[in-house]
VEXTI-271855 format. One record per atom (N, C-alpha, C): residue in three letters; y, x, z. Coordinates in steps of 0.2 Angstrom, whole numbers, plus 5000, padded with zeros to 4 digits. Layout:
BEGIN
AlaYXZ...
***
This chain:
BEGIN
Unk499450045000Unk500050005000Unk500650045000Unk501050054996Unk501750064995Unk502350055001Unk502650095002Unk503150085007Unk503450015005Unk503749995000Unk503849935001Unk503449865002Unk502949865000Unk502449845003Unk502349845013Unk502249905016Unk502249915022Unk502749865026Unk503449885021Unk503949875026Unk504049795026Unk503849755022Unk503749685020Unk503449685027Unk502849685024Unk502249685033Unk502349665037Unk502849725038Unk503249735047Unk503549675047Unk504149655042Unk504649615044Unk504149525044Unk503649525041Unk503449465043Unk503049445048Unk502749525052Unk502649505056Unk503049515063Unk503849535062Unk504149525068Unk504349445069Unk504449405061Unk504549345061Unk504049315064Unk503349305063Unk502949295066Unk502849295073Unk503149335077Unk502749355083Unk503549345088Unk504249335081Unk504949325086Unk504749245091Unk504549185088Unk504449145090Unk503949125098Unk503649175097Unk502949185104Unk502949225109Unk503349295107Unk503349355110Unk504049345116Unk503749355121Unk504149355127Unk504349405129Unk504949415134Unk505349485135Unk504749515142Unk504549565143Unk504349605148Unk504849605155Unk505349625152Unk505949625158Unk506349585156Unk506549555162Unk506949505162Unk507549475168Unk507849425169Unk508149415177Unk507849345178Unk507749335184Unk507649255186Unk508249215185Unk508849225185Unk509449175182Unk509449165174Unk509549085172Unk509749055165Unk510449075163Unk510849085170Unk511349075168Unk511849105177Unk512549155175Unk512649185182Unk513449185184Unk513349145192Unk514149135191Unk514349165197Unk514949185195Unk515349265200Unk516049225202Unk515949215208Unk516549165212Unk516949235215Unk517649215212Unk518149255215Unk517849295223Unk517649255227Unk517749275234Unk517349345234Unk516649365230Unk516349395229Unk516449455228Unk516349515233Unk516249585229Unk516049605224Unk515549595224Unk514949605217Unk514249535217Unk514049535213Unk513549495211Unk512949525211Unk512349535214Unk511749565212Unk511249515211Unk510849545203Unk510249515199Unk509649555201Unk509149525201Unk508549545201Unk508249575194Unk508049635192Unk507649645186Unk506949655187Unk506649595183Unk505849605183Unk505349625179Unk504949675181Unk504649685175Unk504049655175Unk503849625169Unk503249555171Unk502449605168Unk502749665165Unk502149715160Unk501649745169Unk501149745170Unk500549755173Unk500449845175Unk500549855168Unk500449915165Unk500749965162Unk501349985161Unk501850015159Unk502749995162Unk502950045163Unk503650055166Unk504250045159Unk504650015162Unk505250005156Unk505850025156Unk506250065153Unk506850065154Unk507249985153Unk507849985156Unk508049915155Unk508849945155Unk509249895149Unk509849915149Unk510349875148Unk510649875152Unk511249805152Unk512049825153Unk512349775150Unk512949785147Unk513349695147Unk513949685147Unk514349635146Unk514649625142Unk514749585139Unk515149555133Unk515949495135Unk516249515130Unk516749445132Unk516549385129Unk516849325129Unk516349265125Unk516549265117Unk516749325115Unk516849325107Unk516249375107Unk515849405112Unk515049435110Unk515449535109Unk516049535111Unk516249615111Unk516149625119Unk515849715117Unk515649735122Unk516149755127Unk516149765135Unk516649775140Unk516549815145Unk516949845149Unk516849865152Unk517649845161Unk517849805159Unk518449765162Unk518549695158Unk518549675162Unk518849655171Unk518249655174Unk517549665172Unk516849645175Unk516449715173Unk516049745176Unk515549795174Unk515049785178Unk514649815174Unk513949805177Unk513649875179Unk513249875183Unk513049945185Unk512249925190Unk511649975186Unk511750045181Unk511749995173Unk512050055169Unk511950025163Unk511350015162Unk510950075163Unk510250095161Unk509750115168Unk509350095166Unk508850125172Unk508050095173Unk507750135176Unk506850135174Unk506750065180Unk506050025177Unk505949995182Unk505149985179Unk504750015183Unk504150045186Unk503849955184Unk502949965181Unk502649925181Unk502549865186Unk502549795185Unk502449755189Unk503049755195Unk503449775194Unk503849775199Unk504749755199Unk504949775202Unk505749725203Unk506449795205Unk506849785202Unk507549815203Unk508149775206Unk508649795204Unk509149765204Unk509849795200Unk510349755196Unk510949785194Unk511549715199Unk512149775200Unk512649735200Unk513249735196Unk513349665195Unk514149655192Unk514749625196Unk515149685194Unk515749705199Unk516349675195Unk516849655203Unk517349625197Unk517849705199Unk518449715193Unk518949755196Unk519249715195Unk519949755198Unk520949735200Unk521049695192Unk520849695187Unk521149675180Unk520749595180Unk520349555186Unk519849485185Unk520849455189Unk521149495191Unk521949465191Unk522349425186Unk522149465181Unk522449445172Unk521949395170Unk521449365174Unk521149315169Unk521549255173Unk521549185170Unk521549145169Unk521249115176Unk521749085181Unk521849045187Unk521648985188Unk521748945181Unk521748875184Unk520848835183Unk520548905180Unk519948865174Unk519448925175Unk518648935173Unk518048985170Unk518349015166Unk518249075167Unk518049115160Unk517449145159Unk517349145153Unk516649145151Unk516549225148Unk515949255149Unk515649315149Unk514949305144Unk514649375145Unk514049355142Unk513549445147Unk513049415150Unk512649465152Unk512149465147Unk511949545146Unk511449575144Unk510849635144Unk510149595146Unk509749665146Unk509449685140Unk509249725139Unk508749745134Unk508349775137Unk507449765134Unk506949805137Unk506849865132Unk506749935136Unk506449965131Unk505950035132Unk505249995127Unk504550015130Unk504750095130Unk504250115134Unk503950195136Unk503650195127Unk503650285124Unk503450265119Unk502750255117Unk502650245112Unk501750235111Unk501450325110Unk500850325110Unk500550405110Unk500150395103Unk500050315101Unk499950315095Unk500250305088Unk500250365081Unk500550365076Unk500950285071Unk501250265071Unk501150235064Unk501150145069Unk501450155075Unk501550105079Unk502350055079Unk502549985078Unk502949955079Unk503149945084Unk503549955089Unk504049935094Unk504549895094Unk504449845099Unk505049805098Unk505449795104Unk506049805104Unk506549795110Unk506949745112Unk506549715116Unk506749625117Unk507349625121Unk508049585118Unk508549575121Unk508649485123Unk508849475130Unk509049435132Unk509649435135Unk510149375136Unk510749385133Unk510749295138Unk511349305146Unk511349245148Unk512249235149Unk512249165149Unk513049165151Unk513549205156Unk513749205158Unk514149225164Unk514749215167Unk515049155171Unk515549115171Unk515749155176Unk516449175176Unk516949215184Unk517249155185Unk517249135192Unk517649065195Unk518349105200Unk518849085198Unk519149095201Unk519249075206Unk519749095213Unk519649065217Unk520149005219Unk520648975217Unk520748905216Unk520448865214Unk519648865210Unk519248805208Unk518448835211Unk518548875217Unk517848885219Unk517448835224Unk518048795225Unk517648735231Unk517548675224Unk516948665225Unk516848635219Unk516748545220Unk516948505217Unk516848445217Unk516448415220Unk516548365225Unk515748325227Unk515348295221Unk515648265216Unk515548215209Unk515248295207Unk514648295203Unk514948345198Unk515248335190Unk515648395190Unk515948385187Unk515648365178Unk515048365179Unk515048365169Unk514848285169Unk514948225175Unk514848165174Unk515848135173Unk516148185175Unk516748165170Unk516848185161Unk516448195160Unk516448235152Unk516648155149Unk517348155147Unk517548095143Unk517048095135Unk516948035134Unk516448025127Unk516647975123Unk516847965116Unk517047915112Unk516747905107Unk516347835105Unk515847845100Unk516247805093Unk516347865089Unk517047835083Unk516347845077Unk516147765074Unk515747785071Unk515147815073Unk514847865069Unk514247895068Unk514147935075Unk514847965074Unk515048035080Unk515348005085Unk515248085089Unk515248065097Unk516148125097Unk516348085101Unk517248125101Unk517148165110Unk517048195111Unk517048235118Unk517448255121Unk517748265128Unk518348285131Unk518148305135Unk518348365140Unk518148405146Unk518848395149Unk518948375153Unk519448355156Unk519548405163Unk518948435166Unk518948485169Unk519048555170Unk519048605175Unk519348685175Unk518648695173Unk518148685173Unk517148705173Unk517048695165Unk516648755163Unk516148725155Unk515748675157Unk515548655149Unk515048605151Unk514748615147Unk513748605147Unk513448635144Unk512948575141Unk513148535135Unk512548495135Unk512048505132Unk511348505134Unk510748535130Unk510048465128Unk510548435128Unk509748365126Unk510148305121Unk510048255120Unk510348185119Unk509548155115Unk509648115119Unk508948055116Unk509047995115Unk508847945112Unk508747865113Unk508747825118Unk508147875122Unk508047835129Unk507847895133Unk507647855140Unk507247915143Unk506647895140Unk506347995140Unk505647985138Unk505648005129Unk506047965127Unk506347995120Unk506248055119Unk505948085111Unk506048135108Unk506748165108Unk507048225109Unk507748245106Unk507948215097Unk508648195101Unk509048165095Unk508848205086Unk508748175083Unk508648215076Unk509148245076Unk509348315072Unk509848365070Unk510348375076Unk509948375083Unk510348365087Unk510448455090Unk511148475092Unk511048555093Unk511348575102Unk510948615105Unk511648605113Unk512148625108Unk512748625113Unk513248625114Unk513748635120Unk514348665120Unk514448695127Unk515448665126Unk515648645131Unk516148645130Unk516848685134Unk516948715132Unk517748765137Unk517848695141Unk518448745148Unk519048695151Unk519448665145Unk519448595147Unk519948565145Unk520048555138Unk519448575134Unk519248585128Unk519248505124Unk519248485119Unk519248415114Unk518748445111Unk518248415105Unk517648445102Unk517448385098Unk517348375093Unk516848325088Unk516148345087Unk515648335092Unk514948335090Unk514648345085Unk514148375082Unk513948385075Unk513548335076Unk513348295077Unk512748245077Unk512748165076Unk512348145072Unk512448085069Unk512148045075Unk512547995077Unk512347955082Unk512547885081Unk512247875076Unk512347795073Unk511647785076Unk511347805076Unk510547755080Unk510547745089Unk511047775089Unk511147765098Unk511247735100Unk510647695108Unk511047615109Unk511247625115Unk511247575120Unk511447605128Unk511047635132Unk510447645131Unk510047665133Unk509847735131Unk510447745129Unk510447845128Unk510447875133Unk510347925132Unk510247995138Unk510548055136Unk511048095139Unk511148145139Unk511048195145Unk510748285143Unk510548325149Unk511348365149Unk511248405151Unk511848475153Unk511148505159Unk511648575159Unk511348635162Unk511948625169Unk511648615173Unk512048645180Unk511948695183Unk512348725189Unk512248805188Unk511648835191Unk511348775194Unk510548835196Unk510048805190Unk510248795181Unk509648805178Unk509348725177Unk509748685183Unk509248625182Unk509348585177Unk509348545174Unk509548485166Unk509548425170Unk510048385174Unk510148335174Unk510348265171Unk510048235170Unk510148165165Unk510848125165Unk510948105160Unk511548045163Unk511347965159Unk511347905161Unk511447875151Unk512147865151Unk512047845145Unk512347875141Unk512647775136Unk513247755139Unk513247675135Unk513947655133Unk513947675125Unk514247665121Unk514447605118Unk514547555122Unk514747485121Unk515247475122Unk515647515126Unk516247505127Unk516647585126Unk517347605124Unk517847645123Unk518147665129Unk518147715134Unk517847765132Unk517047745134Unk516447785132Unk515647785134Unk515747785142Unk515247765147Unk515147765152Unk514647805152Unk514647845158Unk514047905161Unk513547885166Unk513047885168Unk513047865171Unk512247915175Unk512347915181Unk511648005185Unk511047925184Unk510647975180Unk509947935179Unk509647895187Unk509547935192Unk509547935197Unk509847855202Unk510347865198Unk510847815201Unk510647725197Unk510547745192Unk510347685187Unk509847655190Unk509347705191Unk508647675193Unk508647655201Unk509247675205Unk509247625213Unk509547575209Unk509947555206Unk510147495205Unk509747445203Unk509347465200Unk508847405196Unk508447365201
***
């Protein structure tokens, strides 16, 4: 076989195996929020591999995905973490998390990279799995958080097909479901979606088949998907905690 051939190969089978293949090293957080009050943050790194040690390498981004090193660093950039076993980095805020924005989140991006010990055998593919989680810095005038949470104010308007969105609050909102019903398949060509403080947004998704009996999730910040429905019968939609629907019945 031809090197072009060879290299075909490879790339079908990194296609192949991007869908199945899981990261060895990873953090137990979805998602990491750094409250003004805090000196640093610290994550756990894990290495789930039995039998080999990895180096692990992490780094911040700002939410346009450029790398950083202020207002927030992480530390160690790089550093080993020994078979079946657990680490730790921290992210620091400095003097410059001053300049960021007081009334509202700003949003970050954490990231590690695994990277294997090399192989002893020739003519072998390596692959270095990156994972990549949000990272929310809350200032400290919106650190006492709401008793409501905040993502059942998410204003909702069904103009037509589409859904019109408003975030009316200092917090992102992250929605990651919408269905028919509960129990419902995910909406067709439905995509998450996240919305900034105080952001307006038109949904990409056709929502002509949606009756009151809709459901929408979000990510709240320990990772859980809470339901709302979702009844667009009236201007604006009404929210409503799954939870709460089913004592009333």
């Amino acid at each position: 076989m031809n090197g072009k051939g060879c290299l075909a190969c490879a790339l079908t089978a990194l296609v192949l195996l991007a869908g199945r293949v899981q990261a060895s090293v990873t953090i137990e957080q979805t998602r990491v929020v750094y409250n003004a009050s805090e000196k640093a943050v610290s994550l756990k790194v894990i290495n789930r591999d039995k039998a080999r040690p990895y180096l692990a390498q992490t780094w911040l981004e700002d939410q346009n995905g450029n790398k950083i090193t202020s207002p927030l660093m992480v530390l160690p950039p790089i550093q080993r973490v020994d078979a079946n076993s657990t680490s730790q980095v921290r992210i620091q805020a400095l003097p410059a998390t001053a300049q960021l924005p007081q009334d509202r989140e700003s949003l970050f991006w954490f990231n590690i990279r695994e990277i294997p010990p090399r192989s002893k055998k020739e003519n072998v593919l390596q692959v270095a799995l990156h994972t990549k989680v949000k990272l929310f810095y809350r200032p400290a005038a919106i650190m006492t958080l709401p008793e409501q949470p905040w993502q059942e104010k998410l204003v909702v308007r069904k103009v037509g097909s589409e859904l019109q969105l408003e975030n009316p609050t200092p917090y992102h909102i992250t929605i990651v479901n919408l269905a028919a019903k509960k129990g419902a398949g995910t909406l067709k060509g439905f995509e998450p979606l996240m919305l900034a403080p105080f952001e307006k947004q038109t949904a990409p998704w056709n929502v002509s088949t949606l009756t009151s009996d809709a459901v929408i999730s979000y990510i709240n910040d320990y990772g859980g998907r809470p339901e709302l429905t979702l009844n667009c019968s009236q201007i604006p939609c009404t929210l409503t905690p799954l939870q709460e629907k089913k004592a009333q019945q």
